[in-house]
Backbone atoms as SQL, in Angstrom:
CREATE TABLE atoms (id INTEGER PRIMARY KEY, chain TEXT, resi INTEGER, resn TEXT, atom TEXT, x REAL, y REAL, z REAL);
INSERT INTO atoms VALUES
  (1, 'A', 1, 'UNK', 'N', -109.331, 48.052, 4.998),
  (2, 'A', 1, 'UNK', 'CA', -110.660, 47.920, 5.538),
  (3, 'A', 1, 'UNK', 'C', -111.631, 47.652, 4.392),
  (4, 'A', 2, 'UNK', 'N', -112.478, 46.710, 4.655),
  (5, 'A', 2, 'UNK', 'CA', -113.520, 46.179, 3.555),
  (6, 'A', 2, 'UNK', 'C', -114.642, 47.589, 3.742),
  (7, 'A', 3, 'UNK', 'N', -115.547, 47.763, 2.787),
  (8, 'A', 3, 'UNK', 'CA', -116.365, 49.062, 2.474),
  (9, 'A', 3, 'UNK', 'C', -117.581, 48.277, 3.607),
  (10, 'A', 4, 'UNK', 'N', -118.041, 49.644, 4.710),
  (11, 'A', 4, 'UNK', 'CA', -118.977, 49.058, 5.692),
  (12, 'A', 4, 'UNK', 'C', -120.236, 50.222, 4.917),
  (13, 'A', 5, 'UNK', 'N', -121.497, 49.048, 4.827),
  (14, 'A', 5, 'UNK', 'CA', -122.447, 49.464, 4.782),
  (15, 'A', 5, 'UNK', 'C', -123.456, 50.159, 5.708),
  (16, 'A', 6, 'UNK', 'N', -123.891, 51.532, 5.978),
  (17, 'A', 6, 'UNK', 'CA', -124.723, 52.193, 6.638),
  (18, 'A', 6, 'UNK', 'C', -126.219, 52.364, 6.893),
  (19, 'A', 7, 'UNK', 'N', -126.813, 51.975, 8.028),
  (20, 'A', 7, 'UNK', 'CA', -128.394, 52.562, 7.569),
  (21, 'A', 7, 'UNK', 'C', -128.272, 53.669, 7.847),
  (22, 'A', 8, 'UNK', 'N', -128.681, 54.330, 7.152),
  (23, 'A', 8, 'UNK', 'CA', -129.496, 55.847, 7.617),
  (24, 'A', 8, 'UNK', 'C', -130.640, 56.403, 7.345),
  (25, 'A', 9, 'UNK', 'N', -131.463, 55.979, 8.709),
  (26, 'A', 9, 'UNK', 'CA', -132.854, 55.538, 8.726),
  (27, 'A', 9, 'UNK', 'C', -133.809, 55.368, 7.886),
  (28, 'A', 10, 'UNK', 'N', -133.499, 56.729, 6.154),
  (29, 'A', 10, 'UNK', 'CA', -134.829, 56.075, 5.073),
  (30, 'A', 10, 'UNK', 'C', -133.330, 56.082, 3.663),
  (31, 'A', 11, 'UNK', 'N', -132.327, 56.196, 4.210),
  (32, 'A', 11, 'UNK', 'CA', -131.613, 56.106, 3.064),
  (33, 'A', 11, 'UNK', 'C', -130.495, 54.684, 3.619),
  (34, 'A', 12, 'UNK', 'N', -130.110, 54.019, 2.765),
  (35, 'A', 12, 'UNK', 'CA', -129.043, 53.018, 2.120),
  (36, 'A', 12, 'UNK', 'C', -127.647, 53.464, 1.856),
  (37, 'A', 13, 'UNK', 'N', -126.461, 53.787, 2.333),
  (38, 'A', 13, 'UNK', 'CA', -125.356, 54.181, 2.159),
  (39, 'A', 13, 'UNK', 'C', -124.884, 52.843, 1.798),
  (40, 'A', 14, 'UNK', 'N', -123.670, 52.641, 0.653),
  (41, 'A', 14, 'UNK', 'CA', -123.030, 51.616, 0.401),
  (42, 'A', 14, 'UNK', 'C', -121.704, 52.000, -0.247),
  (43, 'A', 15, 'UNK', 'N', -121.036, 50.780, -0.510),
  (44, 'A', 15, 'UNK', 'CA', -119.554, 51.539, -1.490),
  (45, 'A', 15, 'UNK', 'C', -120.084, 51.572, -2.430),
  (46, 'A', 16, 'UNK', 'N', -119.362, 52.354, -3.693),
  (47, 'A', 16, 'UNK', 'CA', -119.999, 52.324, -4.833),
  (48, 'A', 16, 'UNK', 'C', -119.978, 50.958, -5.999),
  (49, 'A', 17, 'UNK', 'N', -120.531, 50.994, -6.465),
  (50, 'A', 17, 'UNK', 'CA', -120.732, 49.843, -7.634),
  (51, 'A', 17, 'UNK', 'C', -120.598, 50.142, -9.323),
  (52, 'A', 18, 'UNK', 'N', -120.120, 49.208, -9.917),
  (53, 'A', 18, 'UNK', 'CA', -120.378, 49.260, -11.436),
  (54, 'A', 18, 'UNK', 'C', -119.908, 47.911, -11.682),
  (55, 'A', 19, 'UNK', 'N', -121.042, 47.152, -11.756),
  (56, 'A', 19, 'UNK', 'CA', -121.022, 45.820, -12.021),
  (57, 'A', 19, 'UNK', 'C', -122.162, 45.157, -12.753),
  (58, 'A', 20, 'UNK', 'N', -122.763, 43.685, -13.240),
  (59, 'A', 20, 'UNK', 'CA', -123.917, 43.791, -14.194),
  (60, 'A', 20, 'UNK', 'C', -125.177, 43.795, -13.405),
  (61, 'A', 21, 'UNK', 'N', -125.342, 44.194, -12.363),
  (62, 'A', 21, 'UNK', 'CA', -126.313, 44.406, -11.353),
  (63, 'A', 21, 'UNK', 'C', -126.854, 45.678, -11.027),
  (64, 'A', 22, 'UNK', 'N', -125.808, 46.420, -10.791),
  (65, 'A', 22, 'UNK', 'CA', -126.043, 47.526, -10.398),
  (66, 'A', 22, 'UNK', 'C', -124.306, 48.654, -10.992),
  (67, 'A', 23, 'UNK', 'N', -125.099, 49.512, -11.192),
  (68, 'A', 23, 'UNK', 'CA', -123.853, 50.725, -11.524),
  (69, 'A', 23, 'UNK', 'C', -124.214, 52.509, -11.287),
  (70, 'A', 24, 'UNK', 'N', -123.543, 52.882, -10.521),
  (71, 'A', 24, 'UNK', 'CA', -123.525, 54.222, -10.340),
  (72, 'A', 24, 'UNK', 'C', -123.102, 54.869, -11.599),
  (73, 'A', 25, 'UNK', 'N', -122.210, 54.701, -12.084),
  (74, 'A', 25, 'UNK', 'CA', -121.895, 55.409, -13.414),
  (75, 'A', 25, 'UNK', 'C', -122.791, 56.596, -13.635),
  (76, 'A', 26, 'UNK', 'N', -123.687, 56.132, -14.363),
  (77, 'A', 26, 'UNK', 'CA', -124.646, 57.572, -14.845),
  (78, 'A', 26, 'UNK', 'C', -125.224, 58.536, -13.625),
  (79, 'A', 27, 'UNK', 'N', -124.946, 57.935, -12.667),
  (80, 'A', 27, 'UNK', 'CA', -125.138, 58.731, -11.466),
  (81, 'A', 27, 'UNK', 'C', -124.226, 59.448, -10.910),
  (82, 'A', 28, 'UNK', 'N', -122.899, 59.107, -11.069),
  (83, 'A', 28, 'UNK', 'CA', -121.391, 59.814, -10.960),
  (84, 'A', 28, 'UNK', 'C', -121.551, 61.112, -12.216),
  (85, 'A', 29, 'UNK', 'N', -121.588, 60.141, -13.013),
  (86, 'A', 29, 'UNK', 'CA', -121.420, 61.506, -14.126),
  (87, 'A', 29, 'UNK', 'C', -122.516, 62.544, -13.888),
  (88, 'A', 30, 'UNK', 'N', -123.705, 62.248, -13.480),
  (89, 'A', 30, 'UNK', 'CA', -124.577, 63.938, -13.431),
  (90, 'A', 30, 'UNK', 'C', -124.120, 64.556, -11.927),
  (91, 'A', 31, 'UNK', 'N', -123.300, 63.978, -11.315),
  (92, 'A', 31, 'UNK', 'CA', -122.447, 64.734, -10.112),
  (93, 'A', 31, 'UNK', 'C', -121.232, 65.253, -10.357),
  (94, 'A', 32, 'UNK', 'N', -120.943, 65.395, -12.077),
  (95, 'A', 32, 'UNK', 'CA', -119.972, 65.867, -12.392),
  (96, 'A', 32, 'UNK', 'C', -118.549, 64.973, -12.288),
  (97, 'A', 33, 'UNK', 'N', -118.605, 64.194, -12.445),
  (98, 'A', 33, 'UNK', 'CA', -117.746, 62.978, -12.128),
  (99, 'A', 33, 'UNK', 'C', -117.491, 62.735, -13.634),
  (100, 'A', 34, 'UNK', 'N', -115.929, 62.920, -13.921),
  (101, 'A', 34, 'UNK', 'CA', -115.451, 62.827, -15.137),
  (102, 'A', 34, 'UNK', 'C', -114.853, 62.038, -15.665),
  (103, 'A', 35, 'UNK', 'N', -114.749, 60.940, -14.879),
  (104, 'A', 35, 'UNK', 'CA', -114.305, 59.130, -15.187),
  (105, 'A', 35, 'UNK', 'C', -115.120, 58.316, -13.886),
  (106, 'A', 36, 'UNK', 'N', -116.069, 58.552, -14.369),
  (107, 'A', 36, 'UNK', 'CA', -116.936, 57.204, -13.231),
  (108, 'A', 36, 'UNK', 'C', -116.421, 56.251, -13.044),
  (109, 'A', 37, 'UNK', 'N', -116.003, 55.404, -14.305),
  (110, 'A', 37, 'UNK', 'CA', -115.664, 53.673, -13.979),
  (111, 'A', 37, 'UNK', 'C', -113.769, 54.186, -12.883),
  (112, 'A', 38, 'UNK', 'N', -113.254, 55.130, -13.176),
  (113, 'A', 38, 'UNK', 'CA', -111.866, 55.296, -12.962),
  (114, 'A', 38, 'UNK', 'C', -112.415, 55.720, -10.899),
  (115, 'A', 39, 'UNK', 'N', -113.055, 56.535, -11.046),
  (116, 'A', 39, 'UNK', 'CA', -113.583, 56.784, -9.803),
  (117, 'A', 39, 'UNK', 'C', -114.003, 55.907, -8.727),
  (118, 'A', 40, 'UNK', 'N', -114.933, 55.054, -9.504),
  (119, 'A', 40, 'UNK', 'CA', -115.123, 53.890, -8.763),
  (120, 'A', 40, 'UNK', 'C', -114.077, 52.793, -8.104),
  (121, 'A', 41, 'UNK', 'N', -113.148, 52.834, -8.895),
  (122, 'A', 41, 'UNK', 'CA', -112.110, 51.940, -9.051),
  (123, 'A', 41, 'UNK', 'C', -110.811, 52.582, -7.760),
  (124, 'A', 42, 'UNK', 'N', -110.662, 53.640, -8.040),
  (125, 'A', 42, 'UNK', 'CA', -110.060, 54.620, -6.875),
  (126, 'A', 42, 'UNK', 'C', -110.909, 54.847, -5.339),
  (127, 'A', 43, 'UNK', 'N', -112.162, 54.614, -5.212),
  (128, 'A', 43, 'UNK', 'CA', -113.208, 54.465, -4.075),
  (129, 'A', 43, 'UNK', 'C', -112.929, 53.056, -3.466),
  (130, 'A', 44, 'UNK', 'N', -112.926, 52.244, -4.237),
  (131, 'A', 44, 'UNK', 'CA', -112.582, 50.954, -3.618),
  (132, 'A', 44, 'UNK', 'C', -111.032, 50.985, -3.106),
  (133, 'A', 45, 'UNK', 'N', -110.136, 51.213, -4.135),
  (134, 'A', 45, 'UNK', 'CA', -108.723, 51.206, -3.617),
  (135, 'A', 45, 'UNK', 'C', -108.706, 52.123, -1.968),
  (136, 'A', 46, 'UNK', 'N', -109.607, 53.190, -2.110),
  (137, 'A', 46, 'UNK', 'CA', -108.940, 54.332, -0.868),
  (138, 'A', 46, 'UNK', 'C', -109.264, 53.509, 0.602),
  (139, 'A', 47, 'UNK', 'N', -110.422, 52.852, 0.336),
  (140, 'A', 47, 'UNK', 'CA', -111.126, 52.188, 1.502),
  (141, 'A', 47, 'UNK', 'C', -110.074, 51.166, 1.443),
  (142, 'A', 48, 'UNK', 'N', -109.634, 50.033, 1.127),
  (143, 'A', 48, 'UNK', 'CA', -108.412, 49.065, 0.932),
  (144, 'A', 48, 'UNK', 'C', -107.319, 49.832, 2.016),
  (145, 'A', 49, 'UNK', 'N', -106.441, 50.650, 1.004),
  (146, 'A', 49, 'UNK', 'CA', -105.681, 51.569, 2.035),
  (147, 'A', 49, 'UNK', 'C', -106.075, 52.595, 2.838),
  (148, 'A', 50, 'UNK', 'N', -107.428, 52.645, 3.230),
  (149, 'A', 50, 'UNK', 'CA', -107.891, 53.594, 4.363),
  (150, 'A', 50, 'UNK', 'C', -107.683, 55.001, 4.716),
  (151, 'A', 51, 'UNK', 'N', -107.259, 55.442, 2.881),
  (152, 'A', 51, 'UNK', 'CA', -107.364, 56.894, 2.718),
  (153, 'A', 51, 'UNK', 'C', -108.109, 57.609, 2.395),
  (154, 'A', 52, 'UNK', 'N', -109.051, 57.067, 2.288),
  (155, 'A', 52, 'UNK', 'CA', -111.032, 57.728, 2.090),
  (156, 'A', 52, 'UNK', 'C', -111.918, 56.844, 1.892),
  (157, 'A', 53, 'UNK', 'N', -112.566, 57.242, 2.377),
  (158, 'A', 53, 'UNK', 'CA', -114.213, 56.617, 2.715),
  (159, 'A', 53, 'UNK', 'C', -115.284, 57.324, 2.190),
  (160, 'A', 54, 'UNK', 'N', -115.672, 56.134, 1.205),
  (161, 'A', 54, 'UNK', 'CA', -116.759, 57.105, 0.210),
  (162, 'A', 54, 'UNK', 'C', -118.198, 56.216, 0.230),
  (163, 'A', 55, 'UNK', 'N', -118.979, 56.374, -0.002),
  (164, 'A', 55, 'UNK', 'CA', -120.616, 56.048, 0.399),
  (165, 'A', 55, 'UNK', 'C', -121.448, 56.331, -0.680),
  (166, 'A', 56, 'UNK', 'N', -122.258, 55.642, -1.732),
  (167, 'A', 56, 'UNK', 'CA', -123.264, 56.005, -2.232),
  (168, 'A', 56, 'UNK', 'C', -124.335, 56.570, -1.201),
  (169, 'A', 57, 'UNK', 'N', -125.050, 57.123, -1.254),
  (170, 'A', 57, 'UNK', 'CA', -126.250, 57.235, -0.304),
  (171, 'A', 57, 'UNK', 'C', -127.304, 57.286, -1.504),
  (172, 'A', 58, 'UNK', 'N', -128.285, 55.645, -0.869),
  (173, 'A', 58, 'UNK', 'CA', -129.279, 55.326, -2.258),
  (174, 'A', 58, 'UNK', 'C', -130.511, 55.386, -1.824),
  (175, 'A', 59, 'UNK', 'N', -131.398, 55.006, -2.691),
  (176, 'A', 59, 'UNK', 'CA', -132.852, 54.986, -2.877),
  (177, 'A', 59, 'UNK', 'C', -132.990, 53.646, -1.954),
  (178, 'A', 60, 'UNK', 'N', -133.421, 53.298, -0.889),
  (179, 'A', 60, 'UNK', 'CA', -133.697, 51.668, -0.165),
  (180, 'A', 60, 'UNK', 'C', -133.752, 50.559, -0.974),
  (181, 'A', 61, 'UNK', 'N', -135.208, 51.039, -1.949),
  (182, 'A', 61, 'UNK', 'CA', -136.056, 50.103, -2.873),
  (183, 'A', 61, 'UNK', 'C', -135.093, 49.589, -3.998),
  (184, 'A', 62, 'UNK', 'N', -134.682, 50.882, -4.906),
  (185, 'A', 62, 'UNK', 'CA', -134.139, 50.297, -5.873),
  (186, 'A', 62, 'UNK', 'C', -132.403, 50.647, -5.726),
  (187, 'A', 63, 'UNK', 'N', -131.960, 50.778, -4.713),
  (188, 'A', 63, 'UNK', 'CA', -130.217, 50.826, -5.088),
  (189, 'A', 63, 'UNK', 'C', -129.846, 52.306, -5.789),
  (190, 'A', 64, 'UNK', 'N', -130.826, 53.203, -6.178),
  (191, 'A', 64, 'UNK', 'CA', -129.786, 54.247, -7.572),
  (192, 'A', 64, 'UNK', 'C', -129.262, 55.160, -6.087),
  (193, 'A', 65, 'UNK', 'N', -128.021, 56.027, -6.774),
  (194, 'A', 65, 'UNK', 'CA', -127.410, 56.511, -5.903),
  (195, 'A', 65, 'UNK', 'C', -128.038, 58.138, -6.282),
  (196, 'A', 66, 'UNK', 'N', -128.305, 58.834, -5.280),
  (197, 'A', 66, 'UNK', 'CA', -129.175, 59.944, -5.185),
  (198, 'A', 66, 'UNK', 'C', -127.970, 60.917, -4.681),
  (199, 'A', 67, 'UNK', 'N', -126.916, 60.728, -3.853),
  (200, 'A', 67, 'UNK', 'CA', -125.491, 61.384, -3.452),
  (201, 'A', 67, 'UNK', 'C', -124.278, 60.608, -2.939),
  (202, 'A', 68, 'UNK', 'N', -123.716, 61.468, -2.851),
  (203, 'A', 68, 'UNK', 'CA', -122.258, 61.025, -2.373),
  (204, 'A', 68, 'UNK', 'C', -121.640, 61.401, -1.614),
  (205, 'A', 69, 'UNK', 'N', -121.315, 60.699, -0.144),
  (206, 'A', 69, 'UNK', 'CA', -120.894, 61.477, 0.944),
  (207, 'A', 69, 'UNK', 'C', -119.487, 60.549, 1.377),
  (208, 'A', 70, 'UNK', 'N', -118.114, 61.099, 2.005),
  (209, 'A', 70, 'UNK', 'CA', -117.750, 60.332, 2.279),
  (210, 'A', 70, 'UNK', 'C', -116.517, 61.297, 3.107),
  (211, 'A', 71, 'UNK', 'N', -115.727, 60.563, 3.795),
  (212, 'A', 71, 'UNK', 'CA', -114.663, 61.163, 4.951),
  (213, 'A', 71, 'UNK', 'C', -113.240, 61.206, 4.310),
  (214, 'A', 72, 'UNK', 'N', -112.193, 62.088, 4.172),
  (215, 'A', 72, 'UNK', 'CA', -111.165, 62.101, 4.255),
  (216, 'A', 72, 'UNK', 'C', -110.886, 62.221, 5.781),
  (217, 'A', 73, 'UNK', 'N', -109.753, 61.489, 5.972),
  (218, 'A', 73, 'UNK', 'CA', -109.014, 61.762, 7.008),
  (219, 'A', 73, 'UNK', 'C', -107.709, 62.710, 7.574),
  (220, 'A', 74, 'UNK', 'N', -107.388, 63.350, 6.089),
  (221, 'A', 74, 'UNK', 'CA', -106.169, 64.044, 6.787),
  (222, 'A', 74, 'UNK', 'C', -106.114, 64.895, 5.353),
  (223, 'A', 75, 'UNK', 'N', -106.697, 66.321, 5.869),
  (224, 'A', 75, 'UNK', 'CA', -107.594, 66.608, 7.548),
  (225, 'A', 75, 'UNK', 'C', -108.637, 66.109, 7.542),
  (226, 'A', 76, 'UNK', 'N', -109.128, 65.916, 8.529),
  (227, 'A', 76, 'UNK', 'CA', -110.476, 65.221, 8.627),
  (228, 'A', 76, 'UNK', 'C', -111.450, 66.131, 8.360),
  (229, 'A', 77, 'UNK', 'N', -112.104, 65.808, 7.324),
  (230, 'A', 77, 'UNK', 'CA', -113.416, 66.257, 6.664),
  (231, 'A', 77, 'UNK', 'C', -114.234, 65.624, 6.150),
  (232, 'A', 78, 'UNK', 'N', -115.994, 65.779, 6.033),
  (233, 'A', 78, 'UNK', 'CA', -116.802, 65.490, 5.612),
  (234, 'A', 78, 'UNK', 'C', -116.827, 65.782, 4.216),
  (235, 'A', 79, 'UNK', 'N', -117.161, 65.099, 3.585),
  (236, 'A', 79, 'UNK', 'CA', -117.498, 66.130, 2.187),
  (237, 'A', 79, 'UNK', 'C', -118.734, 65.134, 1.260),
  (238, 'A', 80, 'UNK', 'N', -119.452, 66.141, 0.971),
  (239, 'A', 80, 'UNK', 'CA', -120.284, 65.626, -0.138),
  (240, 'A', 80, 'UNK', 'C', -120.979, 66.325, -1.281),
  (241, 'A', 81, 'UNK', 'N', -122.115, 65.149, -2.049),
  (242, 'A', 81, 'UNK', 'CA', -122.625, 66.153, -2.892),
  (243, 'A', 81, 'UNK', 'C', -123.647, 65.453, -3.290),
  (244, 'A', 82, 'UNK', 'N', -125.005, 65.938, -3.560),
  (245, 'A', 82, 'UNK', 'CA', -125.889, 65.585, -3.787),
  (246, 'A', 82, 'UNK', 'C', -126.810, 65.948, -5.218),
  (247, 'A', 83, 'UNK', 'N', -127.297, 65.077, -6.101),
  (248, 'A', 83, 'UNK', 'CA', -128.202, 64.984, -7.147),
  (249, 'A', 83, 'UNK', 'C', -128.994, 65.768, -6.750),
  (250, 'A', 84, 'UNK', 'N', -129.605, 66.714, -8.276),
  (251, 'A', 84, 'UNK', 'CA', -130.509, 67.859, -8.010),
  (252, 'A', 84, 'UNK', 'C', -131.425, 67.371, -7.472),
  (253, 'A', 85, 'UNK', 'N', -132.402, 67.891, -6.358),
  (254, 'A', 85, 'UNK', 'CA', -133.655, 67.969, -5.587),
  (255, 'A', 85, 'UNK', 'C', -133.171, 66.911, -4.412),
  (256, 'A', 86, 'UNK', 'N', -132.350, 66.121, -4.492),
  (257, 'A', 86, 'UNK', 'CA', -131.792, 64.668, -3.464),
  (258, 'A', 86, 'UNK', 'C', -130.969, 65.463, -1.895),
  (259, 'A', 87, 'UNK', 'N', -130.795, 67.025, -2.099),
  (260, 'A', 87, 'UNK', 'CA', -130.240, 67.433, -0.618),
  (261, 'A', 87, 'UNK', 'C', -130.655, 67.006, 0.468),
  (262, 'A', 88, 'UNK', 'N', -132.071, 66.715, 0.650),
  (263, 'A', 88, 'UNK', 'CA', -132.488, 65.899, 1.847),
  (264, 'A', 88, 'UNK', 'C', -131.945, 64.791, 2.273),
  (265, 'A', 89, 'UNK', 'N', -131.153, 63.793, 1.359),
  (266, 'A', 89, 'UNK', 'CA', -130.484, 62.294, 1.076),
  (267, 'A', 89, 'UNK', 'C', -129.082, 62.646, 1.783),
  (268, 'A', 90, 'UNK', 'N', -128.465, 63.802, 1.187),
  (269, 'A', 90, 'UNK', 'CA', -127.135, 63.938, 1.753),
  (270, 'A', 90, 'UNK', 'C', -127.030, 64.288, 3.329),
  (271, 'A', 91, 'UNK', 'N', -127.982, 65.175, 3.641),
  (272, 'A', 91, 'UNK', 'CA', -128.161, 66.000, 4.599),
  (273, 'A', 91, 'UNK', 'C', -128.503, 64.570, 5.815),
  (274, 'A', 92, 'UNK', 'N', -129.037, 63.640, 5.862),
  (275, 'A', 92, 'UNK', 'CA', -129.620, 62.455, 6.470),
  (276, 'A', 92, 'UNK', 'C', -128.237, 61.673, 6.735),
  (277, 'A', 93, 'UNK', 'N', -127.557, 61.805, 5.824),
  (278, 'A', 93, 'UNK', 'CA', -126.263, 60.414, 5.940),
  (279, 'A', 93, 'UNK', 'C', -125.184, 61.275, 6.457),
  (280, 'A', 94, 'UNK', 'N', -125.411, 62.545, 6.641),
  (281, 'A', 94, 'UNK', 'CA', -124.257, 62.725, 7.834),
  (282, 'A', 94, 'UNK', 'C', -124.094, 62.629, 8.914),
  (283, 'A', 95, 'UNK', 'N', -124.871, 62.677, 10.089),
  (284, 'A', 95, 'UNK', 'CA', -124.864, 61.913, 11.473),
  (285, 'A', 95, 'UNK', 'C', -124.547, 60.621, 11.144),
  (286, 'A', 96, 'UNK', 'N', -124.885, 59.913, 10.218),
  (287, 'A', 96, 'UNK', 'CA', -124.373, 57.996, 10.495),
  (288, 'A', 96, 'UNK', 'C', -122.882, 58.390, 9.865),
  (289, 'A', 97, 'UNK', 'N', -122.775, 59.106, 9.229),
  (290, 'A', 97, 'UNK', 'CA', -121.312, 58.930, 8.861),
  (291, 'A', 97, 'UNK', 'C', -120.346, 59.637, 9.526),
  (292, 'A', 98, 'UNK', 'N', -120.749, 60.694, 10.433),
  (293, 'A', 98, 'UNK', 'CA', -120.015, 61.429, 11.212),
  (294, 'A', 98, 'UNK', 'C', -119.451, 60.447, 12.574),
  (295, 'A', 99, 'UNK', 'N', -120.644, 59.922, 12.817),
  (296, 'A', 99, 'UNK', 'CA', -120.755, 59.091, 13.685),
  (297, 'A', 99, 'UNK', 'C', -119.422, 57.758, 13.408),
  (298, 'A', 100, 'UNK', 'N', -119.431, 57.500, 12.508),
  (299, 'A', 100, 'UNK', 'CA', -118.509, 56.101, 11.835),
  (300, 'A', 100, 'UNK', 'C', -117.546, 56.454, 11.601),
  (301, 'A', 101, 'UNK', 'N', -117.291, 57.657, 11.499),
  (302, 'A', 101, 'UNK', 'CA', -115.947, 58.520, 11.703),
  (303, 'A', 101, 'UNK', 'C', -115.277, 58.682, 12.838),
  (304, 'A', 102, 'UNK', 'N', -116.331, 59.096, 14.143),
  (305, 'A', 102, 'UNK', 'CA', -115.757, 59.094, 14.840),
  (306, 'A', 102, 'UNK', 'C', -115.125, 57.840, 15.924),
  (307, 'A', 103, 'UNK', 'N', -116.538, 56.783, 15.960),
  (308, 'A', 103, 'UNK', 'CA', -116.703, 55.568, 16.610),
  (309, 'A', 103, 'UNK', 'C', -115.393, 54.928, 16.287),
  (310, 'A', 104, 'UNK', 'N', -114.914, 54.617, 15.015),
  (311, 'A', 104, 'UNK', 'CA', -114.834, 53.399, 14.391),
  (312, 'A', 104, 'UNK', 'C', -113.435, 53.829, 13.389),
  (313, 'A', 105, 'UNK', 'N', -113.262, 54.966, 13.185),
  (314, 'A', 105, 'UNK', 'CA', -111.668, 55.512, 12.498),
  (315, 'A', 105, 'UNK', 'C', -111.540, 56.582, 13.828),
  (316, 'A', 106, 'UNK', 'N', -111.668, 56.842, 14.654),
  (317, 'A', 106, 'UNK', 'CA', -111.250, 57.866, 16.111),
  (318, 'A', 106, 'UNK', 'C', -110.968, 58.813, 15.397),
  (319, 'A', 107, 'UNK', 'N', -111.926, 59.424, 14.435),
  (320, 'A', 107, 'UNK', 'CA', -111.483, 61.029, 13.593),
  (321, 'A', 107, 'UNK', 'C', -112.316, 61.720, 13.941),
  (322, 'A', 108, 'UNK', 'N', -111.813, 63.289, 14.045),
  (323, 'A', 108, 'UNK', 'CA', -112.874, 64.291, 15.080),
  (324, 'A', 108, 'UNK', 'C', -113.282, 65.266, 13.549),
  (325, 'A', 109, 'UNK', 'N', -114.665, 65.281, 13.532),
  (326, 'A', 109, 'UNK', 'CA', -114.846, 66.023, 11.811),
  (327, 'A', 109, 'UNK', 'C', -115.753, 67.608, 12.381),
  (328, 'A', 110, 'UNK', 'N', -115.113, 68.737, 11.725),
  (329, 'A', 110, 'UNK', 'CA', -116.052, 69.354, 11.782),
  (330, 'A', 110, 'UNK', 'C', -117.263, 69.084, 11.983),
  (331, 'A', 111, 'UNK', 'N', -118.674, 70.163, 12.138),
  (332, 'A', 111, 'UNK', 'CA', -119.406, 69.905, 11.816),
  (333, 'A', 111, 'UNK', 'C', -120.060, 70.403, 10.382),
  (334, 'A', 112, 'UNK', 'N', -119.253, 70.537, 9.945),
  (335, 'A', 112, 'UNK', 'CA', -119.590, 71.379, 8.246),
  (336, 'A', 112, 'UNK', 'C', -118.953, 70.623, 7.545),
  (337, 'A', 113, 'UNK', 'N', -120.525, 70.392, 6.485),
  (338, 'A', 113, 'UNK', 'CA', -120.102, 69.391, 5.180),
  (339, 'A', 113, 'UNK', 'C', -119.411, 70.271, 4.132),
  (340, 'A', 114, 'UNK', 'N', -118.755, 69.692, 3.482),
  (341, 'A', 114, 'UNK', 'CA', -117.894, 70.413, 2.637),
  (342, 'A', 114, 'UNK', 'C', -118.723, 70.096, 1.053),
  (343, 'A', 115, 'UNK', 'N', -118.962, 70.993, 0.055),
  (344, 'A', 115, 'UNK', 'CA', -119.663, 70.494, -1.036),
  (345, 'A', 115, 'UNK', 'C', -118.710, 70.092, -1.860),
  (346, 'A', 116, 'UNK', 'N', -118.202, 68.867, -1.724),
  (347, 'A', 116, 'UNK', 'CA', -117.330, 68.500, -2.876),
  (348, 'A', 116, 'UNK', 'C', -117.443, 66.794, -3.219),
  (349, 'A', 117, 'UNK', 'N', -117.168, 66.635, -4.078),
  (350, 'A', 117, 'UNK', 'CA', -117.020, 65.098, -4.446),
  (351, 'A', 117, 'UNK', 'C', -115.752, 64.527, -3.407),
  (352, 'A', 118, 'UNK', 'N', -116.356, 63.530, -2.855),
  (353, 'A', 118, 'UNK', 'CA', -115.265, 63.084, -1.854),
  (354, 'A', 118, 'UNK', 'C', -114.412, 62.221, -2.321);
């Protein structure tokens, strides 16, 4: 499955990036992310083989990634994590993603986000 982009109504969910345009990188790493470029690279692969689904959730205007929310499927869980003061960002992109979970992969998710890097 190609990475599907989300609105969620004042936030931008996307796959992640590190390219000469745009790069999460320094945004992975203050989420504790201990090989960004390796991470990124494994985010794209999981969506490919459809073993996780991971989401920047960004700023509209400028693209930076403020959290990170995304679905495992087995077991099916939510999980995310959000940049200091940005909990409002994470907290917003879970109905669209719960939702895309369920619509669109037929996965039934708690309703409890899990705080972890997905």
């Amino acid at each position: 499955m190609e990475p599907v982009e989300i609105n969620a109504g004042t936030w931008y969910l996307r796959a992640l990036r590190a390219d000469d345009r745009v790069t999460d990188v320094p945004a992975l790493s203050d989420l504790g992310v201990d090989d960004p470029d390796g991470y990124i690279a494994a985010a794209s692969r999981s969506w490919e083989n459809e073993s996780r689904y991971v989401w920047a959730v960004c700023e509209p205007t400028t693209g930076e990634l403020v959290a990170l929310i995304g679905v495992r499927p087995d077991p099916a869980i939510l999980c995310g994590r959000a940049r200091t003061g940005r909990a409002g960002a994470l907290e917003a992109a879970c109905g669209p993603v719960s939702r895309f979970a369920t619509g669109a992969l037929g996965l039934t998710l708690s309703d409890d986000l899990v705080d972890d890097i997905p």
